[in-house]
C-alpha positions in Angstrom: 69.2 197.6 10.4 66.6 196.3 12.8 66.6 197.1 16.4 64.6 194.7 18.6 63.5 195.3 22.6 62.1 193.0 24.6 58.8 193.9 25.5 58.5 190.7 27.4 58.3 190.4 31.6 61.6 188.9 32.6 61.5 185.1 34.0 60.3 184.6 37.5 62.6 183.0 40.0 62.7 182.2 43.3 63.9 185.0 45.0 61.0 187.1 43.6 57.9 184.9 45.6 56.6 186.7 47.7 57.1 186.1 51.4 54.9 184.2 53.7 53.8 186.2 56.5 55.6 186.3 60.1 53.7 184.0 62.6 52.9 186.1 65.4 52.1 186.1 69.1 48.5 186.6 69.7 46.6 187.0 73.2 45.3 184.4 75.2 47.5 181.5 73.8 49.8 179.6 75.5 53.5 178.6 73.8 55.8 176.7 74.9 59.5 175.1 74.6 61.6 172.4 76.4 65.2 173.0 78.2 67.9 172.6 77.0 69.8 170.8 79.8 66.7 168.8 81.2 63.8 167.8 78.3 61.7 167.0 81.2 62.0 170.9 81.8 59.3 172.7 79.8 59.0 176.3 79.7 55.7 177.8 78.7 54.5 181.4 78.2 50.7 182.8 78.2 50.3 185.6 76.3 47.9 188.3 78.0 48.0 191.1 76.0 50.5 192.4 73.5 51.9 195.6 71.4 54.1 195.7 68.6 57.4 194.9 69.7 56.3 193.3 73.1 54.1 190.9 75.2 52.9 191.3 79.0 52.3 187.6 80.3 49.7 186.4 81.9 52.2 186.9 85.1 52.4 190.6 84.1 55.9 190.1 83.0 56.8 192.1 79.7 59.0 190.7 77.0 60.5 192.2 74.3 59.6 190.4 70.8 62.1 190.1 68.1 62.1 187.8 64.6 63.5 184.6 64.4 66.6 183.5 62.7 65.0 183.2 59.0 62.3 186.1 59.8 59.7 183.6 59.6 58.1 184.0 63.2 58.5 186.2 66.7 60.6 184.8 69.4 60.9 185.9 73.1 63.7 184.7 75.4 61.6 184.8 78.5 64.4 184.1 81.1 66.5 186.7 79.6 69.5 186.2 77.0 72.5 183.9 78.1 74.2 181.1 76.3 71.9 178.5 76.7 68.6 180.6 77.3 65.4 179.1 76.4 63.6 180.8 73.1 60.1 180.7 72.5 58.5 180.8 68.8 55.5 181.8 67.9 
């Protein structure tokens, strides 16, 4: 009787690519997004500074940052988080 292993690395799929990076926010740039109840309404953020979970705008106001649906980049909501708020993506 013969008892065989597989020494053999199992079969790569999809799932097991690795991730891309998260785009992040980075200082000095300037992001912006359209309404949406008025596309003539655009919304734009400058990023002064940031930390890890936040940004201080160029205003001074601080945002808290948090990943996007599919984790592939930060979003603020810089008017604050109703229904319809704008969201901005990194």
């Amino acid at each position: 009787m013969q008892i065989f292993t597989d020494t053999t690395a199992p079969a790569a799929n999809a799932n097991d690519a690795p991730k891309p990076a998260m785009r992040q926010f980075e200082a000095g740039k300037t992001y912006s997004t359209r309404s949406i109840g008025d596309h003539n309404c655009i919304i734009s953020v400058t990023v002064a500074r940031r930390t890890a979970k936040t940004i201080i705008t160029s205003e001074g106001k601080r945002l808290r940052v948090s990943p996007g649906w599919a984790g592939e980049a930060e979003t603020v909501k810089p008017w604050g988080r109703y229904s319809m708020c704008p969201v901005i993506t990194a």
